[in-house]
Backbone as a printed PyTorch tensor [residue, N CA C, xyz], in Angstrom:
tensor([[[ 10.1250,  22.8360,  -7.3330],
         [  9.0520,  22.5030,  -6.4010],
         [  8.1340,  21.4250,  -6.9780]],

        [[  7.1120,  21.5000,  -8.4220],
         [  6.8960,  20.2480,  -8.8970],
         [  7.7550,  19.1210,  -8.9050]],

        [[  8.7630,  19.2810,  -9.0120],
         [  9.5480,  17.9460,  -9.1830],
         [  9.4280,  17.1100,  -7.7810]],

        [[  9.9860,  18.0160,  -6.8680],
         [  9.3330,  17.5720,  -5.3800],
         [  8.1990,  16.8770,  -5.2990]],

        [[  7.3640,  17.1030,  -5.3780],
         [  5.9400,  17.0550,  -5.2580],
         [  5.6450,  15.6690,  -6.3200]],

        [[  5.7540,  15.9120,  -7.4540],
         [  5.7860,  14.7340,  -7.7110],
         [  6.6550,  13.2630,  -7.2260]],

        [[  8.0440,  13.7150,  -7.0450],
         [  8.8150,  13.0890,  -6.7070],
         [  7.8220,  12.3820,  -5.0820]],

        [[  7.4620,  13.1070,  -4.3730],
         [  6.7490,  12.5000,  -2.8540],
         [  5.7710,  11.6200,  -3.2400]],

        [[  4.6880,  12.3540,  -4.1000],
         [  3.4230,  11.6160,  -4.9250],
         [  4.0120,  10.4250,  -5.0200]],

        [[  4.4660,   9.9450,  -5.8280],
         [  5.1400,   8.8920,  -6.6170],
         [  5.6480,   7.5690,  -5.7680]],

        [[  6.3330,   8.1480,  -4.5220],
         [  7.2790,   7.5140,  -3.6370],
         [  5.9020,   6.8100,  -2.8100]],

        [[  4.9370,   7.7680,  -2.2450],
         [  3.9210,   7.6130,  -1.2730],
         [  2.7490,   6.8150,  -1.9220]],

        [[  2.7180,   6.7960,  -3.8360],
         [  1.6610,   5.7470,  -4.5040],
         [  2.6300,   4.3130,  -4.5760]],

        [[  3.7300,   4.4520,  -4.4850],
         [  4.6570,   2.9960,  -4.6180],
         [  4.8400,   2.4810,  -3.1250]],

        [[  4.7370,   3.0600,  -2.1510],
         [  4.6390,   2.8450,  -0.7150],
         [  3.0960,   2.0780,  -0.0930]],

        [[  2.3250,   2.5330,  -1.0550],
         [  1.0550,   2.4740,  -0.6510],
         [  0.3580,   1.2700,  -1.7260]],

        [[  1.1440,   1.3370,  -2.5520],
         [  0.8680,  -0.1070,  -3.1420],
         [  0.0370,  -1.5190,  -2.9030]],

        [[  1.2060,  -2.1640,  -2.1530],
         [  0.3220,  -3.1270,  -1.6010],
         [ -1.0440,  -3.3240,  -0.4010]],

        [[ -1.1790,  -2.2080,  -0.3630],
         [ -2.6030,  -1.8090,   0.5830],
         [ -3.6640,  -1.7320,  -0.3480]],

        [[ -3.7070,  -1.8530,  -1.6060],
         [ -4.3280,  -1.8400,  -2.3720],
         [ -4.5580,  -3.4960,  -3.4760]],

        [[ -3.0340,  -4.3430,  -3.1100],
         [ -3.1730,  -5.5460,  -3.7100],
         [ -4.0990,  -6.2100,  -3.2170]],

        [[ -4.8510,  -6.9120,  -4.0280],
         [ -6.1650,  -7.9130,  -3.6740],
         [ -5.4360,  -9.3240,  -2.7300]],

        [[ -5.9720,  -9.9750,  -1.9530],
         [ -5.6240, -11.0070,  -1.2320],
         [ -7.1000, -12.0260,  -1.5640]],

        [[ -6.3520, -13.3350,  -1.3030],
         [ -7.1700, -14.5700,  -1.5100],
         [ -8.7110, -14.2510,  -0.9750]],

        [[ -8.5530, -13.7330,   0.1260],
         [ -9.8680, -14.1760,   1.1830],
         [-10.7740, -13.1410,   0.3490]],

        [[ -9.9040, -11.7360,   0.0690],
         [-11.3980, -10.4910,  -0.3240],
         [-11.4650, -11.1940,  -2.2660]],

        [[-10.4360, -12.0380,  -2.6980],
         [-10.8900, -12.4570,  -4.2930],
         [-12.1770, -13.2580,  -4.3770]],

        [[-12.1990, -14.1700,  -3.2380],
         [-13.4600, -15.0630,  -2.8100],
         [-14.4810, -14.4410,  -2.4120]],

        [[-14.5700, -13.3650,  -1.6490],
         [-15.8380, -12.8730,  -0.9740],
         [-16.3260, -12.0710,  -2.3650]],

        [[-15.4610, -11.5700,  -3.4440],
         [-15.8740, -10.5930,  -4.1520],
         [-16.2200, -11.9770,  -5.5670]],

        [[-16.4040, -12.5960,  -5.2920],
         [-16.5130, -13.5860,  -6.2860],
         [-15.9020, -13.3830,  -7.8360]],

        [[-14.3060, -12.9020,  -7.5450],
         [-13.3830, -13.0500,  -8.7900],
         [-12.7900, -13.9230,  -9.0200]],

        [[-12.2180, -14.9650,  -8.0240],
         [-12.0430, -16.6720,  -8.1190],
         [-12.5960, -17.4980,  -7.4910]],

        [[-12.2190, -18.6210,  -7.4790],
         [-13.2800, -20.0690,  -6.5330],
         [-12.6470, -21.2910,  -7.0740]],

        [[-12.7320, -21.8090,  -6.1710],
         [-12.2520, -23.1490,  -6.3240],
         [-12.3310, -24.3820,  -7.3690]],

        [[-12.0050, -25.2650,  -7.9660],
         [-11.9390, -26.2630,  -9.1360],
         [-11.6110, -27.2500,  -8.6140]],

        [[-12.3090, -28.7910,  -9.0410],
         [-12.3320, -29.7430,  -8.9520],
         [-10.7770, -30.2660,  -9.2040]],

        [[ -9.8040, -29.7720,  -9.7110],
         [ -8.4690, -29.9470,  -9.7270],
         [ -7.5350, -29.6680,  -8.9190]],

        [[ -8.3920, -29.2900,  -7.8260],
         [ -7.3940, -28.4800,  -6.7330],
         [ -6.4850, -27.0920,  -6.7000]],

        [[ -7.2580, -26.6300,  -7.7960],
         [ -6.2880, -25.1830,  -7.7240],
         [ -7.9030, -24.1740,  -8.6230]],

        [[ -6.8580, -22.7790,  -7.8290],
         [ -8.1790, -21.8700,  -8.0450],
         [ -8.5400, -21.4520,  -9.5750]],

        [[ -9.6340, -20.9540,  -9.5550],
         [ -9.7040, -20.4310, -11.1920],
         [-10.7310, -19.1230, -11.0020]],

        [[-10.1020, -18.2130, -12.4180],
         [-10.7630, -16.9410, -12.5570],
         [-12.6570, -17.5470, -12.9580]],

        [[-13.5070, -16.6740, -11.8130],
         [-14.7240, -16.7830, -12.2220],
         [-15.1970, -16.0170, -13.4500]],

        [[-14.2330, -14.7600, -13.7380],
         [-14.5500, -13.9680, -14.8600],
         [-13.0450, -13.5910, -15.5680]],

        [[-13.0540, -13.7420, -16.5740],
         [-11.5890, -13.0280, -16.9300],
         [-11.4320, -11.3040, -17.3380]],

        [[-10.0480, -10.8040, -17.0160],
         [-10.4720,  -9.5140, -16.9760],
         [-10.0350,  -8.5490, -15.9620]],

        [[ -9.2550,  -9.3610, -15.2170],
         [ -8.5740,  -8.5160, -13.6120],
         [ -7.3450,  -8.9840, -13.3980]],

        [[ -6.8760,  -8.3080, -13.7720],
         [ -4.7990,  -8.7360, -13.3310],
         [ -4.8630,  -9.3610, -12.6180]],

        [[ -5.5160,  -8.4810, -11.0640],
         [ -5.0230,  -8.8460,  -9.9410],
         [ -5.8820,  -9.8780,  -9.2590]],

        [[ -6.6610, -10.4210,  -9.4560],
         [ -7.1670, -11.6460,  -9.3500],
         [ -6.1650, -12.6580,  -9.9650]],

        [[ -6.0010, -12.1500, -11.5740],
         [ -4.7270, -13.6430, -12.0650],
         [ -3.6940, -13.7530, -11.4560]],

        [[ -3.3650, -12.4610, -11.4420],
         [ -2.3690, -12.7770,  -9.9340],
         [ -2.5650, -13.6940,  -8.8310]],

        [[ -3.5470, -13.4870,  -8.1070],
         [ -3.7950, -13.9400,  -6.7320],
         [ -3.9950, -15.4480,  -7.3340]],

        [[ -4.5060, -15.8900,  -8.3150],
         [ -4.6140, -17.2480,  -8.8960],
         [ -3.3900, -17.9070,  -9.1660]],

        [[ -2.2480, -16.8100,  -9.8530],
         [ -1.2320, -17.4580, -10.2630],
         [ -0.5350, -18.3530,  -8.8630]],

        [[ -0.2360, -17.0720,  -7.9610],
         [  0.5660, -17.1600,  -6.8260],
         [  0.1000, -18.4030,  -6.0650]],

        [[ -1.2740, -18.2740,  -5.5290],
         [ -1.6460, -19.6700,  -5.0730],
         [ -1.5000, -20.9780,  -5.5570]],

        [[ -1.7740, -21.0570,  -6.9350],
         [ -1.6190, -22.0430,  -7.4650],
         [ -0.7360, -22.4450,  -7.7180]],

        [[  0.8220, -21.7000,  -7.4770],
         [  1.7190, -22.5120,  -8.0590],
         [  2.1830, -23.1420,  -6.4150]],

        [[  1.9090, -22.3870,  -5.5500],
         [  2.2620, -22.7670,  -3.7330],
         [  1.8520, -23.7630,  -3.9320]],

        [[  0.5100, -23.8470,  -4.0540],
         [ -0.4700, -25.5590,  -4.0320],
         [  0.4950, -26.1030,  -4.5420]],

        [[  0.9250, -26.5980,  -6.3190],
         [  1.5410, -27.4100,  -7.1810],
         [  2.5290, -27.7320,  -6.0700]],

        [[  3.2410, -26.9460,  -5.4610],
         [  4.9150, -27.3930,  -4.7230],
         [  4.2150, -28.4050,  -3.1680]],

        [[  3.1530, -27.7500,  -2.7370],
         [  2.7030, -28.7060,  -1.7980],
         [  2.0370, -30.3100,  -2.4310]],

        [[  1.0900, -30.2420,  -3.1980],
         [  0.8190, -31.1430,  -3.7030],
         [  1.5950, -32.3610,  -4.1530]],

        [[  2.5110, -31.4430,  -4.8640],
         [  3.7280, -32.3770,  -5.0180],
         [  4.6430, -33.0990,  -4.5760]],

        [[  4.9330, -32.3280,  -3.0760],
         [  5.5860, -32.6690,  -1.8320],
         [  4.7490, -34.2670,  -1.4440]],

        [[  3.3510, -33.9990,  -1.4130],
         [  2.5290, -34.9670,  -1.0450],
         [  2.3150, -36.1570,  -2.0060]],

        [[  2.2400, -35.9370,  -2.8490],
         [  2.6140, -37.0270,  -3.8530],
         [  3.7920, -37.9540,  -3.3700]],

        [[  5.0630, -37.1910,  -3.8460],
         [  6.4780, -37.5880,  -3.7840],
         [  6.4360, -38.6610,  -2.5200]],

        [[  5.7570, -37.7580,  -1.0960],
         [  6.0920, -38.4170,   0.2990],
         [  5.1280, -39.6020,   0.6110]],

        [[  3.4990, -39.9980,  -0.2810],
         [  3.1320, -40.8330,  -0.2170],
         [  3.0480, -42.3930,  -1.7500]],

        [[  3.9940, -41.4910,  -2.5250],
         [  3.8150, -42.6380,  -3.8550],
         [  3.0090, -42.5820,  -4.4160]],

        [[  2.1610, -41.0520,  -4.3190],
         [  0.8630, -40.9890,  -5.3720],
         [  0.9120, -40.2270,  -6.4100]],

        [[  0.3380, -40.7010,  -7.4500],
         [  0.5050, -39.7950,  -8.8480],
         [ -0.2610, -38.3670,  -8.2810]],

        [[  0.2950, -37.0260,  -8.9220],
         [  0.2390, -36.1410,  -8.4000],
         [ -1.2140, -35.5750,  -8.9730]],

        [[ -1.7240, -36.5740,  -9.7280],
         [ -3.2600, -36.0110, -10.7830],
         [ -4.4390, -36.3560,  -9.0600]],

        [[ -3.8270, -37.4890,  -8.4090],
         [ -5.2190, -38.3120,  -7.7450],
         [ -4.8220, -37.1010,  -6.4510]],

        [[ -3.4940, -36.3160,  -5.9010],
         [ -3.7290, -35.7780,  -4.3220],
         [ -4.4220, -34.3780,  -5.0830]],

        [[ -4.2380, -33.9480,  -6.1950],
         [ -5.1190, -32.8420,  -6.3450],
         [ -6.5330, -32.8210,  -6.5240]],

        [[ -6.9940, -34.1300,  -7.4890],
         [ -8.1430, -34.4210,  -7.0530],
         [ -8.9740, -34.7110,  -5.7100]],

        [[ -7.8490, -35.0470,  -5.3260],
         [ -8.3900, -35.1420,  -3.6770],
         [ -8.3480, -33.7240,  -2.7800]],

        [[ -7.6780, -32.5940,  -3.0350],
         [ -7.3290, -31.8450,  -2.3220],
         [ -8.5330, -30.6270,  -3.2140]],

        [[ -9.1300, -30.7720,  -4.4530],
         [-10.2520, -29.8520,  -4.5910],
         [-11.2920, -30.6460,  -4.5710]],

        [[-11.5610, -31.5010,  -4.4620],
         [-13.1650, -31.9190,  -3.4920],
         [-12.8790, -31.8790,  -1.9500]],

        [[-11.8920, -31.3780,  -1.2240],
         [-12.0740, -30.6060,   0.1420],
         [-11.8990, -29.4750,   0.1160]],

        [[-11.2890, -28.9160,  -0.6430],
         [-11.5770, -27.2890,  -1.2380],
         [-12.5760, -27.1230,  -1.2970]],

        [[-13.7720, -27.6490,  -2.4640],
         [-14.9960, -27.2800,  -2.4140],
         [-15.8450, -27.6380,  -1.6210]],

        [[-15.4770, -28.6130,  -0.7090],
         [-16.6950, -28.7740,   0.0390],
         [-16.4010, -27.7300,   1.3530]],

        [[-15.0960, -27.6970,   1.7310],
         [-14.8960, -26.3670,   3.1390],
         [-15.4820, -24.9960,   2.3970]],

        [[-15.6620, -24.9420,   0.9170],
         [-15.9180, -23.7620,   0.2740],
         [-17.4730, -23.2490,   1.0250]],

        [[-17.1810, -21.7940,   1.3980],
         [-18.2900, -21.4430,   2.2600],
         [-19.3310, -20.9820,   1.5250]],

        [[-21.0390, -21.2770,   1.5410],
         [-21.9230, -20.1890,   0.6120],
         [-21.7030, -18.9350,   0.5440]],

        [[-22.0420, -18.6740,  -0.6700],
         [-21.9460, -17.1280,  -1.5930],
         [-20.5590, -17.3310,  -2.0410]],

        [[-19.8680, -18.0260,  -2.3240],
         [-18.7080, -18.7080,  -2.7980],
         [-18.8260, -19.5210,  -4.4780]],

        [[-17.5090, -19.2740,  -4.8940],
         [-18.1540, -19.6210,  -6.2690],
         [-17.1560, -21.1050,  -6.5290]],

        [[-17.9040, -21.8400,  -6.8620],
         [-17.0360, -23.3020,  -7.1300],
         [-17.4180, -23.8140,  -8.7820]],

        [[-16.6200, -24.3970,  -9.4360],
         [-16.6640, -25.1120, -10.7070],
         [-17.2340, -26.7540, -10.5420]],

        [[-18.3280, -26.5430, -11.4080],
         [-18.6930, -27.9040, -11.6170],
         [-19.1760, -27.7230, -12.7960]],

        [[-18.8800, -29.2250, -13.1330],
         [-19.0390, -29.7030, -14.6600],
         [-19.2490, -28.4140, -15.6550]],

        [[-17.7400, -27.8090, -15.4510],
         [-17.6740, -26.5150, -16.2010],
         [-18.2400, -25.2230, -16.1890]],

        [[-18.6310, -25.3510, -15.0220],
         [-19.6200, -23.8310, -14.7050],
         [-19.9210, -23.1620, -14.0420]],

        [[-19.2860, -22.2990, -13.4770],
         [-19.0990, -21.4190, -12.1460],
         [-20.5540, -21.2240, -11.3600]],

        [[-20.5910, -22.1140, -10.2250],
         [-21.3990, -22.1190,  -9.4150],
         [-21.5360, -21.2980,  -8.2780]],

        [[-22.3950, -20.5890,  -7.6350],
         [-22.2710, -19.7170,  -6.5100],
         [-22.8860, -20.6520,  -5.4020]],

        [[-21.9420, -21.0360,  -4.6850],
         [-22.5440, -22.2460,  -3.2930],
         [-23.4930, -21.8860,  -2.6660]]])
């Protein structure tokens, strides 16, 4: 009967999993990442998996888009990311945390 029981436990905490993974929009409102002048996100504090997570994942999507955009207009891929996080930060909404000149800003 424990074995059961655990066995359900177990099945129903691995089921229930991702209802619990953090997503982009609540990492921003909770101010665990924010945007960078490089076009890709960064941890406001270090210290949370699942924020580096949510950083990793985005950021590498960006790199493959960015890159796409590069490739399709002949631009070095340093100037569309620069270009693509100064519209990051400026669509960045207040109570939002953005990097400037090294220092996590709350908009």
């Amino acid at each position: 009967m424990a074995r059961r029981t655990l066995f359900l436990l177990t099945t129903l905490l691995l089921l229930c999993q991702p209802l619990f993974a953090l997503d982009l929009h609540t990492a921003k409102q909770q101010g665990l990442v924010g945007e960078t002048p490089t076009g890709y996100l960064g941890l406001v504090a270090a210290g949370n998996p699942q924020a580096q997570q949510v950083v990793d994942t985005i950021n590498a999507k960006r790199k493959a888009h960015y890159q796409s955009i590069a490739q399709k207009n002949k631009l070095p891929l340093q100037q569309v990311e620069v270009l693509a996080g100064k519209k990051a930060m400026a669509k960045t909404p207040p109570g939002q945390f953005i990097l400037t000149e090294g220092v996590w800003k709350k908009k």
